[in-house]
C-alpha positions as CSV (number, residue, x, y, z in Angstrom):
1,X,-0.1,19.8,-28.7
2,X,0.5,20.5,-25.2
3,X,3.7,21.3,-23.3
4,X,4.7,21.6,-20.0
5,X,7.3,24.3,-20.6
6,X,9.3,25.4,-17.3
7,X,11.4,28.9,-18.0
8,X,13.8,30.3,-15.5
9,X,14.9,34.1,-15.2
10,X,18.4,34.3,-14.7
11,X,19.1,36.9,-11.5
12,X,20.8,39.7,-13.8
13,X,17.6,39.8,-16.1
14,X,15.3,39.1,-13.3
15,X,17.3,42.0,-11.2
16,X,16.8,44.4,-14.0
17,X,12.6,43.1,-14.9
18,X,12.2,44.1,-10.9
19,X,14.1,47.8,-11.3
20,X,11.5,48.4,-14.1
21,X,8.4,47.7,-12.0
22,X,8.3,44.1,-11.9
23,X,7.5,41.3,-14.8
24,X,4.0,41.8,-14.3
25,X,3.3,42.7,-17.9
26,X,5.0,39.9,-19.6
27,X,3.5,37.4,-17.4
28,X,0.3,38.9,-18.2
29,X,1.0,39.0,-22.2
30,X,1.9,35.4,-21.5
31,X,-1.1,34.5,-20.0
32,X,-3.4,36.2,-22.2
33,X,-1.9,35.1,-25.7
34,X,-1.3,31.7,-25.0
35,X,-3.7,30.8,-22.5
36,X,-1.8,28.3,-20.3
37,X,-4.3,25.7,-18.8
38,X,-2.8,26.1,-15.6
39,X,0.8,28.1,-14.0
40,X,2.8,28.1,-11.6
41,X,5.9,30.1,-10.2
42,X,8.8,28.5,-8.1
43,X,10.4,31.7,-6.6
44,X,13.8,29.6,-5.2
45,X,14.7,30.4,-8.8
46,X,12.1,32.8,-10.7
47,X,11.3,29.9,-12.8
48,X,7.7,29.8,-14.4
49,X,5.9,26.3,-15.4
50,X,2.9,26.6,-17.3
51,X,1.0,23.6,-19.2
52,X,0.0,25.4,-23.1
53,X,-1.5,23.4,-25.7
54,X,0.4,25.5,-28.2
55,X,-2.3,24.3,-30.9
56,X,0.4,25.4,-33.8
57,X,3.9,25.0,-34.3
58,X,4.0,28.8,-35.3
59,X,2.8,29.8,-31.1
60,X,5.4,27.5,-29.8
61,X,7.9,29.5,-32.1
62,X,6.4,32.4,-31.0
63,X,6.5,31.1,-27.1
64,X,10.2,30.5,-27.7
65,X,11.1,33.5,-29.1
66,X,9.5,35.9,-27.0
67,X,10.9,33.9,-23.9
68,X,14.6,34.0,-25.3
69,X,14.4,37.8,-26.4
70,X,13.0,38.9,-22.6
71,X,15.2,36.1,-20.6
72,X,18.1,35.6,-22.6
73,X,17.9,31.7,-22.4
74,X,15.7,28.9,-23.6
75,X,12.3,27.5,-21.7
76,X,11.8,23.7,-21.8
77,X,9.2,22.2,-22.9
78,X,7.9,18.8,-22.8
79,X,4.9,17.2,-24.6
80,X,2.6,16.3,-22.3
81,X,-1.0,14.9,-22.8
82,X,-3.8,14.3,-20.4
83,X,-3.9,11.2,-18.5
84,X,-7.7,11.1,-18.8
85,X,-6.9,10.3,-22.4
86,X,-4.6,7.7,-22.0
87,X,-6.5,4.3,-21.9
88,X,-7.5,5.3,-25.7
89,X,-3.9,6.4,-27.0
90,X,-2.5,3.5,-25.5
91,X,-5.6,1.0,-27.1
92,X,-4.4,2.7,-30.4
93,X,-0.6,2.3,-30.5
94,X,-1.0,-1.4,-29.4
95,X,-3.3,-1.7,-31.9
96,X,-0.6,0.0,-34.1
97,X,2.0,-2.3,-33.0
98,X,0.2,-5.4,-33.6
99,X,1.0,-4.7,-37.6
100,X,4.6,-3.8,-37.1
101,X,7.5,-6.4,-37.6
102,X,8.1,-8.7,-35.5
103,X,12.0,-9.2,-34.7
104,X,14.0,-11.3,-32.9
């Protein structure tokens, strides 16, 4: 499933990632294990936003984890599905809904 997952670095972690050469070779790990469809970076606050179809519960895990150990906090993530899609998900849950109980 895809997420749109926004993670801030705090300024004490992102102060010492910069005195160690930078957080180029996290991002890059990032980038190259879970493949984000598209990323950006908001530099008021060193916050990241990627879309990842995580494809497993076990890489969002993974996501998470790695995110917490190196930042010290949690990303968010939202699910998130393309709106080119849409007319078809929405043809099926009112479909869906047509069989569910009616009430009042």
């Amino acid at each position: 499933m895809r997420y749109f997952v926004r993670g801030v670095v705090p300024a004490d972690v992102g102060n010492k990632l910069d005195a160690s050469g930078g957080p180029g070779k996290l991002l890059g790990y990032v980038a190259s294990r879970f493949k984000p469809e598209c990323a950006y970076a908001n530099y008021e606050k060193r916050e990241i936003i990627y879309v990842v179809d995580f494809e497993t519960p076990a890489k969002q895990a993974e996501f998470m984890i790695l995110w917490s150990r190196w930042f010290g906090n949690y990303a968010e993530m939202t699910p998130v599905h393309p709106m080119s899609e849409t007319p078809k998900v929405i043809e099926e849950a009112m479909g869906n809904l047509s069989k569910a109980p009616q009430w009042p």
